[in-house]
C-alpha positions in Angstrom: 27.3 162.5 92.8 27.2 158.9 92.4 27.3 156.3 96.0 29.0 154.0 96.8 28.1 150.4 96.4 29.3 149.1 99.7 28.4 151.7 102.2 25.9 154.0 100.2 27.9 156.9 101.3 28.1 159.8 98.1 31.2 159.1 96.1 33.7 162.3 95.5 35.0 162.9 92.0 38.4 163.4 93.5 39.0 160.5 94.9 38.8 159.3 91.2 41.1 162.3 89.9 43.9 161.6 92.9 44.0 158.0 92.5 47.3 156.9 91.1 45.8 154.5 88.6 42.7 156.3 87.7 40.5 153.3 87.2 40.5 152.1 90.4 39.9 154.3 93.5 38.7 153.9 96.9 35.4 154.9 98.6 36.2 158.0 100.9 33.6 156.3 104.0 34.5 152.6 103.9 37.9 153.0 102.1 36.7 150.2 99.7 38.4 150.0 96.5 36.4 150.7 93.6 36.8 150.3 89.9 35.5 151.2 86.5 33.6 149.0 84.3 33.5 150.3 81.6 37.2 152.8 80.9 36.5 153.5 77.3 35.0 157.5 78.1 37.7 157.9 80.6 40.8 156.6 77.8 38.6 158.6 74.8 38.5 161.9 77.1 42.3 161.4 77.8 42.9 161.1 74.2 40.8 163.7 72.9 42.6 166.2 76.2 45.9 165.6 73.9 44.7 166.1 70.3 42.5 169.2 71.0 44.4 171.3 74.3 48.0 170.3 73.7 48.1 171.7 70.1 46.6 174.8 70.8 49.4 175.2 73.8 52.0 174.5 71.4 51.0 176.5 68.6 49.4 179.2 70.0 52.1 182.1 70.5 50.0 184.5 72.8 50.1 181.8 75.1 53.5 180.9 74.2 54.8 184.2 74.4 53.1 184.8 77.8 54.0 181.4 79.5 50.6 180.4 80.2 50.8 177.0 78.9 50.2 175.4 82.3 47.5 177.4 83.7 45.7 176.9 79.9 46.3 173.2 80.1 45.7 172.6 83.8 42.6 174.9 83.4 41.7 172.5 80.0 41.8 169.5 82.6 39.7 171.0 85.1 36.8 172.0 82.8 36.7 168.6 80.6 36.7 166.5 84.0 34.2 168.3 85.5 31.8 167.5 82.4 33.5 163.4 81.9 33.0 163.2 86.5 29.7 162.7 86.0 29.4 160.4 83.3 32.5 158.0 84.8 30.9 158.1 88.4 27.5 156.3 87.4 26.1 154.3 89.7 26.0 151.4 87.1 29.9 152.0 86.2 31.2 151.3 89.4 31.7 148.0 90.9 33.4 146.8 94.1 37.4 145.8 93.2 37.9 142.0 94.1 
């Protein structure tokens, strides 16, 4: 993963995925708060999560009929943040939050 700009240390995906406001998150090592640049992948991933998983949730009755709409759609979240992690956490994204 990406560092951080303050103390160098390697910056955890998590700490990006836990933060209550997901733009801005702070550095595991230091506990400097971080932020985003550039949000537009992060609000285009959220909105694509809803118009592609949610409908196939909803409109799918073997997973209606089996309750597995959570695991699907936590299990959705999972797999399009680990691909959208790596993009979001360049090293040229991330700035120090003043």
């Amino acid at each position: 993963m990406k560092k951080c700009p303050h103390c160098q240390q390697k910056l955890n995906p998590f700490s990006l995925s836990f933060a209550a406001f997901p733009v801005y998150f702070k550095c595991n090592g230091c506990k400097t708060r971080l932020t985003l640049k550039r949000v537009k992948a992060f609000w285009l991933t959220y909105l694509l999560y809803s118009v592609i998983i949610l409908p196939i949730v909803v409109h799918t009755p073997f997973i209606n009929n089996h309750n597995l709409s959570l695991p699907v759609m936590i299990a959705g979240a999972f797999v399009l943040y680990y691909f959208v992690a790596n993009y979001l956490l360049r090293q040229e994204n991330i700035v120090i939050y003043k």
